[in-house]
C-alpha positions as CSV (number, residue, x, y, z in Angstrom):
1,X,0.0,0.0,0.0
2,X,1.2,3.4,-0.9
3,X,1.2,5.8,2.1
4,X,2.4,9.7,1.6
5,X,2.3,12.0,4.2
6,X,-0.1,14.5,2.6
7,X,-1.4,17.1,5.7
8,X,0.4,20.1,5.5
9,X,1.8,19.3,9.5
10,X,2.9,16.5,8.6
11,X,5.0,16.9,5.1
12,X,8.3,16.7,4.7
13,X,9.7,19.6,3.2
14,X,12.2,19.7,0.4
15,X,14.5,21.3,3.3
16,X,14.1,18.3,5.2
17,X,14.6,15.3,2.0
18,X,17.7,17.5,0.8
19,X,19.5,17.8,4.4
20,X,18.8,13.9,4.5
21,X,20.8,13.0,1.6
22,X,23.6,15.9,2.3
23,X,23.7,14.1,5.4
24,X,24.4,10.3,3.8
25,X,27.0,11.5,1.4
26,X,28.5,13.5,4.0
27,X,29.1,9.8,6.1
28,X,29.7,7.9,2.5
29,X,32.6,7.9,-0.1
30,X,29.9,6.9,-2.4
31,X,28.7,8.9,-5.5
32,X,25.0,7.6,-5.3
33,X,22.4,5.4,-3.3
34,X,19.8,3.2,-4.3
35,X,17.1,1.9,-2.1
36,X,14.4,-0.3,-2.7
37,X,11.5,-1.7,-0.6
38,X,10.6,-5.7,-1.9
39,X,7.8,-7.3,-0.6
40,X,9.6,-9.4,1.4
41,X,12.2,-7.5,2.4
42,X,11.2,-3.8,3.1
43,X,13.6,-1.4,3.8
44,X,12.7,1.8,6.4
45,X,15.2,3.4,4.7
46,X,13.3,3.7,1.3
47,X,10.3,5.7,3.6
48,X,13.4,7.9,5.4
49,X,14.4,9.3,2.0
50,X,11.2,8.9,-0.3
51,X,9.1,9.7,2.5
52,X,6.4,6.8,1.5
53,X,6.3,3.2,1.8
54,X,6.0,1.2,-1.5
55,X,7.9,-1.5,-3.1
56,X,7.6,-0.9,-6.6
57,X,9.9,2.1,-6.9
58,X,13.4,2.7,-6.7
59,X,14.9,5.6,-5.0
60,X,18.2,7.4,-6.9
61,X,20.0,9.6,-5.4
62,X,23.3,11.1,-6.9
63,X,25.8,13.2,-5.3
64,X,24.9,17.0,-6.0
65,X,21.6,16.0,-8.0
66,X,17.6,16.0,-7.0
67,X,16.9,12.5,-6.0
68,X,15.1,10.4,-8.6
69,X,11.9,8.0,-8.4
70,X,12.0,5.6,-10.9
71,X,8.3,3.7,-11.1
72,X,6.4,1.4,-13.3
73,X,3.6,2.8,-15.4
74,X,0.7,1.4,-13.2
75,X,2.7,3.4,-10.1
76,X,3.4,6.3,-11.8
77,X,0.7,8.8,-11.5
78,X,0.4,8.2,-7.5
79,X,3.7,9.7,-6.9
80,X,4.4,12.0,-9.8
81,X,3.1,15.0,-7.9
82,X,5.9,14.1,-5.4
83,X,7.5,17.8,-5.7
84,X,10.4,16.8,-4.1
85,X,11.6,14.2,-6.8
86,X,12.3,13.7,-10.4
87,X,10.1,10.9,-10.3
88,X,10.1,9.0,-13.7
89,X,8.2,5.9,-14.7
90,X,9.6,2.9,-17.2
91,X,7.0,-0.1,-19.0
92,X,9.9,-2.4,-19.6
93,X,13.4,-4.1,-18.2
94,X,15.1,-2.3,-20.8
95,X,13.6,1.1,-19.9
96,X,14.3,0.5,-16.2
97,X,17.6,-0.6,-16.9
98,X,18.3,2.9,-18.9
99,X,17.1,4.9,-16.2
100,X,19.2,3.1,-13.6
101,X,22.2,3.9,-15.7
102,X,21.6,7.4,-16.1
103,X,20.0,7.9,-12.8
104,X,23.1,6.4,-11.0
105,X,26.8,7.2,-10.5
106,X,30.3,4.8,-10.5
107,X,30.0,3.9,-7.0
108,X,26.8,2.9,-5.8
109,X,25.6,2.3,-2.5
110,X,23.2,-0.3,-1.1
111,X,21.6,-1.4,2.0
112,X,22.7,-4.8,1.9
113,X,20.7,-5.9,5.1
114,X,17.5,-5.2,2.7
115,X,18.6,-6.2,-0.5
116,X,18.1,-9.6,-1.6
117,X,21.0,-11.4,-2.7
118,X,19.5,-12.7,-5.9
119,X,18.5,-9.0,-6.8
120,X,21.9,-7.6,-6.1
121,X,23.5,-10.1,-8.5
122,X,20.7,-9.1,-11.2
123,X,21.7,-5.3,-10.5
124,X,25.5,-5.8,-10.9
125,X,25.2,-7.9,-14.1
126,X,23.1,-4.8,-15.5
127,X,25.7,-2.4,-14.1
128,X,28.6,-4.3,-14.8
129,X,31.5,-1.9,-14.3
130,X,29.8,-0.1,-11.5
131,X,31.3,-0.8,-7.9
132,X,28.7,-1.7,-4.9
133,X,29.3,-0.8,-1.0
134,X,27.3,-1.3,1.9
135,X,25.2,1.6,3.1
136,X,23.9,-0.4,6.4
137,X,26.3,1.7,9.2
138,X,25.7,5.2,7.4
139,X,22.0,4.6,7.1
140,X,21.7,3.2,11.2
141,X,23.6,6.4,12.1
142,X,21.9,8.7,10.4
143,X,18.0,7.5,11.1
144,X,19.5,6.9,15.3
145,X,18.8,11.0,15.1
146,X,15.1,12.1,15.2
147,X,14.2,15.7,13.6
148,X,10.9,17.5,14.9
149,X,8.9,15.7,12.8
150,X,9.8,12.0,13.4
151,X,9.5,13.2,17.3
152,X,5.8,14.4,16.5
153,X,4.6,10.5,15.1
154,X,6.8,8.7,18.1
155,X,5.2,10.9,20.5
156,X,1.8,10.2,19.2
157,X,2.7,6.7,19.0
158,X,3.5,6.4,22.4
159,X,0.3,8.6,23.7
160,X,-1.5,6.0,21.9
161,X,0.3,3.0,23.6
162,X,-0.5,4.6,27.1
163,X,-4.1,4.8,25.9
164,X,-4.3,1.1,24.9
165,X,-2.3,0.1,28.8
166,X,-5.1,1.7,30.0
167,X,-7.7,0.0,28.1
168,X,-6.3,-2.8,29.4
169,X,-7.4,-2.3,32.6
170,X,-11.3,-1.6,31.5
171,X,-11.3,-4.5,29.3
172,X,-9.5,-7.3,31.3
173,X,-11.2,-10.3,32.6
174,X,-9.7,-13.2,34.6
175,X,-10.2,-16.1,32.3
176,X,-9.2,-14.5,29.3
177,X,-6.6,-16.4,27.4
178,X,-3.6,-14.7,25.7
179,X,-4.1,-14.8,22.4
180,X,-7.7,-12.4,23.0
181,X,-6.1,-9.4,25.0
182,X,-3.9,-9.5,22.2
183,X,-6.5,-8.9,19.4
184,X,-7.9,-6.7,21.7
185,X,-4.8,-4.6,22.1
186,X,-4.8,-4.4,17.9
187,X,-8.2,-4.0,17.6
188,X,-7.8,-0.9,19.9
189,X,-4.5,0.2,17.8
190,X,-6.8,0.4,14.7
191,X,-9.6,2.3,16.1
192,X,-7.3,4.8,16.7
193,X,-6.2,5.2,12.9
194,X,-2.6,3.1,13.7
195,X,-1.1,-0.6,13.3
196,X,0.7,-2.6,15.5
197,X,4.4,-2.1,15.5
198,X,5.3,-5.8,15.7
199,X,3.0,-8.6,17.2
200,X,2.1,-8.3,20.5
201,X,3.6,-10.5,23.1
202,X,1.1,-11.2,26.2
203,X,2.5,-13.8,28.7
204,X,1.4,-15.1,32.5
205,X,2.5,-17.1,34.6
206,X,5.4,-19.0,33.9
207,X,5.1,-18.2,30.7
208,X,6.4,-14.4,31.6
209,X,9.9,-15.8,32.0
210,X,10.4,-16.4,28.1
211,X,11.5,-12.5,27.3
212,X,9.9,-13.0,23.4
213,X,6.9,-15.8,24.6
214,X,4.8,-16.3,22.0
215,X,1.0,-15.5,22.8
216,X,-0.8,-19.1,23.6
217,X,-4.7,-20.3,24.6
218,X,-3.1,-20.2,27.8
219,X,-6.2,-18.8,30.4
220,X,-4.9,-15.7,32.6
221,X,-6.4,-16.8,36.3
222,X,-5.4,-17.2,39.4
223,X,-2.3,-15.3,41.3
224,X,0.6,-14.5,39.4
225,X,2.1,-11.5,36.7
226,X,1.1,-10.8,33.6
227,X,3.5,-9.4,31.0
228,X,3.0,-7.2,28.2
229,X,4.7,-5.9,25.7
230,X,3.4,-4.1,22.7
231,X,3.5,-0.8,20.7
232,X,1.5,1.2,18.2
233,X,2.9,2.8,15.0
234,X,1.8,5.9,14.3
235,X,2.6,7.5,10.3
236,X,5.4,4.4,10.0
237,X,6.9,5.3,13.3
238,X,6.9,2.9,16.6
239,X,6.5,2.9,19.9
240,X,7.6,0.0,21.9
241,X,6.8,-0.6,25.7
242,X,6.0,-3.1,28.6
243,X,3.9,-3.2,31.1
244,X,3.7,-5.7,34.0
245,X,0.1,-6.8,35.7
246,X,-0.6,-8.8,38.7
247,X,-3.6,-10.7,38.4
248,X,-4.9,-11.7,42.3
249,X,-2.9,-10.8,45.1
250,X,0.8,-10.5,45.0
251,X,3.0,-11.2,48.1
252,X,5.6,-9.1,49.7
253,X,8.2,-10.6,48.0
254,X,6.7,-10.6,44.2
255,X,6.3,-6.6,44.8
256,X,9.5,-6.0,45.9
257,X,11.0,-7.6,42.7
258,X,8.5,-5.2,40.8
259,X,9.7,-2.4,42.9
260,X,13.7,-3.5,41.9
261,X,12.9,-3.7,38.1
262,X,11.2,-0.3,38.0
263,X,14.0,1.3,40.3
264,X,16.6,0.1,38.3
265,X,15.0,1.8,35.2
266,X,15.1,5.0,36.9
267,X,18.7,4.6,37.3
268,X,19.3,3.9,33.4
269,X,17.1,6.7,32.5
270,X,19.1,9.3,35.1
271,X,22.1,8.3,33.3
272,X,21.0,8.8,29.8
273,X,22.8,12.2,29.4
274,X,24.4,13.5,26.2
275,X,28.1,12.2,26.2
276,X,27.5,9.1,28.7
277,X,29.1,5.5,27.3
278,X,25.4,3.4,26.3
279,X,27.8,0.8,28.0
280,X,28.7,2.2,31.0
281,X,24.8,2.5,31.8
282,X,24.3,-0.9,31.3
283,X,27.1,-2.3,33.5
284,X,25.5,0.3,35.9
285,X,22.3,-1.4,35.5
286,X,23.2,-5.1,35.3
287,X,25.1,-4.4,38.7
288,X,22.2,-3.0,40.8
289,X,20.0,-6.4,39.3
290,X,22.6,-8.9,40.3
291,X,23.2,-7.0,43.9
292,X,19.3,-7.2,44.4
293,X,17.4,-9.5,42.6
294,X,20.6,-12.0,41.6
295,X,20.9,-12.0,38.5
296,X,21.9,-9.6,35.5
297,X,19.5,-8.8,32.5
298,X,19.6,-11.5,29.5
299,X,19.0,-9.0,26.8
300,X,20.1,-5.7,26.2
301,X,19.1,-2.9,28.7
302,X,17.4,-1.3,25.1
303,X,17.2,0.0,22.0
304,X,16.3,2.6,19.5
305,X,12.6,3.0,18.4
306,X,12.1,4.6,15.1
307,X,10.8,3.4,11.4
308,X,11.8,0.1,12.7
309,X,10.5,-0.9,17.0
310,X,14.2,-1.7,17.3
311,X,15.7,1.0,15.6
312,X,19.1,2.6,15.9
313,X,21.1,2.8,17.5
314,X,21.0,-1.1,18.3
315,X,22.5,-3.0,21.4
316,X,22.4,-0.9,24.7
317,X,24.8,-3.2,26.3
318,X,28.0,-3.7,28.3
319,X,29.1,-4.5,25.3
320,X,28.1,-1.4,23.2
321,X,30.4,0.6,21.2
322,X,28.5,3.8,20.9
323,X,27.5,6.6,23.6
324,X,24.4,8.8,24.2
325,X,23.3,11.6,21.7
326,X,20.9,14.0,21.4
327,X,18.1,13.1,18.8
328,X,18.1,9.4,19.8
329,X,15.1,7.8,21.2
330,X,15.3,4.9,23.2
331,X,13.7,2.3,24.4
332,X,14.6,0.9,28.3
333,X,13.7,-2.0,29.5
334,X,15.1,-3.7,32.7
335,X,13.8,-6.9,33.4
336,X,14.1,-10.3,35.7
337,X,13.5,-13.5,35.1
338,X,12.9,-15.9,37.8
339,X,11.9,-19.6,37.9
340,X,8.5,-19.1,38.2
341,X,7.7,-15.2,36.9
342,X,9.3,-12.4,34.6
343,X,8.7,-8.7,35.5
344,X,9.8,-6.7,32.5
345,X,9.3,-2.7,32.3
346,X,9.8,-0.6,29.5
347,X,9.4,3.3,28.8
348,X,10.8,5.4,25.6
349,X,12.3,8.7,25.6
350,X,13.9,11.1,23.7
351,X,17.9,12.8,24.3
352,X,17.5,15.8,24.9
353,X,20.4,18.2,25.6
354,X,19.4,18.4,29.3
355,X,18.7,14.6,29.1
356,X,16.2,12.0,28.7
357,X,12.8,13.0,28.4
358,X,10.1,10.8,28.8
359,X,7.6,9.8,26.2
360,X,6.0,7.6,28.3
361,X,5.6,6.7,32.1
362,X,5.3,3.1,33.4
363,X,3.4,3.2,37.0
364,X,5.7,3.1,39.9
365,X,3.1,1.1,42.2
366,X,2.4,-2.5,40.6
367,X,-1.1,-2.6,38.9
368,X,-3.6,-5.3,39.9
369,X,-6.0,-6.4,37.7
């Protein structure tokens, strides 16, 4: 489906396309880029630069020249009013093939991660002489830095992802089995105009130990936590949190763990200041869990939420190469795992230059339904 973004608020000015492909050559010894969405293997970068989501395009853009859309003839008039582009439409191989040629310079760069192998050897037999590089690191660090527009649909998204934890609460009945709070989580998501960013994991019981549990017939009743995780995408941009439930009456012990998991989220997020090693806030983090719950966090502390509910910048562990930046938003999400329960938390914000600002709020006291 071809989605542009047509309200005046919400159009992406020529200012904006132009100081996103200054900003890919500026990172790139490459003279052009080409992006392409497939139906199996869409790219968020093809939205970032064309600004719509569709798979039968390609996106051109050559050092020091207006980007160029090539599309087939049945495509062509819902994007030629595109302002922004040359957009140009072929009816055969041979005409795509010319326009490729002419649209594109000597070294060419691709986002391999998206770009299907069997394609990419079609493309280089058709520019033979033509050399191909990865675009996959430019591309991550230029999206891992929101402008005011992206922040307006991840704020919206995550307004609407409150909304839905919320309905939660009206909707919930012991009994229930996963799989229906799910559907009624995305049947919620589409009365309010968005989609789900990714399928919605719902898990009690036991079954919250499994970090990415698939959603089962299981029935949620009786005395235990229920974990969700979900997120709503607003305009192509995601929100990703979790919220953690206790359905029937926890014991001292089960809300202290809840109290430890949502205290050690408030230390990540008072570290997330501009400058700050993404690793040294995790080794920060993992500590405090192992000191008072035992154990450190078998996942990553987060992520970046974007186009894509794990966006760049990827891997907020000890392990992490990278440090904290204004523009980013993240995703944070502490978590334990014990033999009989999981308690996960998660909350997104945006870097400020003061610091992390919260897009949303996860309850301090534990919720029971």
């Amino acid at each position: 489906m071809l989605r542009i973004f047509e309200s005046e608020k919400e159009q992406m000015t020529s200012l904006e396309f132009k100081a996103r492909i200054d900003s890919f050559f500026k990172e790139s010894k490459a003279d052009s880029l080409l992006l392409r969405s497939f139906p199996r293997f869409s790219d968020p970068n093809f939205q970032y630069f064309a600004g719509m989501q569709k798979s039968d395009c390609f996106f051109c853009a050559k050092k020091g020249k207006k980007p160029v859309l090539l599309a087939n003839n049945l495509e062509f008039g819902n994007i030629s009013q595109l302002a922004e582009f040359d957009v140009r439409s072929f009816n055969s191989e041979k005409e795509l093939v010319a326009q490729l040629k002419k649209s594109l310079g000597k070294k060419i760069a691709l986002n391999f991660a998206n770009y299907p192998v069997k394609n990419y050897q079609s493309l280089q037999k058709i520019l033979k002489g033509r050399k191909f590089s990865d675009a996959f690191e430019s591309l991550a660090r230029i999206r891992s830095k929101k402008s005011s527009l992206e922040l307006s649909k991840i704020r919206e998204a995550c307004k609407v992802s409150e909304m839905a934890a919320d309905y939660l609460e009206n909707f919930f009945r012991q009994g229930m089995t996963e799989l229906e709070v799910s559907e009624k989580l995305k049947e919620f998501f589409k009365r309010m105009s968005c989609q789900s960013a990714f399928e919605p994991i719902v898990a009690f019981g036991e079954n919250s130990r499994v970090p990415h549990h698939e959603c089962s017939r299981k029935r949620i009743e009786g005395n235990s936590f229920l974990l969700l995780d979900f997120g709503a995408k607003f305009e192509g941009y995601c929100s990703d949190i979790s919220r953690t439930f206790f359905v029937g009456k926890p014991s001292l012990d089960q809300r202290d763990k809840y109290y430890s998991v949502f205290e050690a989220k408030k230390i990540a997020e008072k570290h997330l200041i501009v400058g700050e090693s993404a690793a040294k806030i995790a080794v920060e983090v993992d500590g405090f869990l192992k000191k008072r719950l035992g154990q450190e966090l078998p996942h990553a502390l987060g992520h970046g939420i974007g186009l894509e509910e794990h966006d760049s910048p990827s891997g907020f562990s000890k392990f992490a190469k990278w440090k904290i930046e204004e523009g980013q938003c993240l995703a944070i999400e502490p978590a334990f795992y014990g033999k009989e329960f999981g308690i996960r938390i998660e909350d997104n914000c945006y870097i400020g230059a003061q610091g992390a600002k919260m897009l949303t709020a996860a309850p301090k006291e534990l919720l029971i339904l």
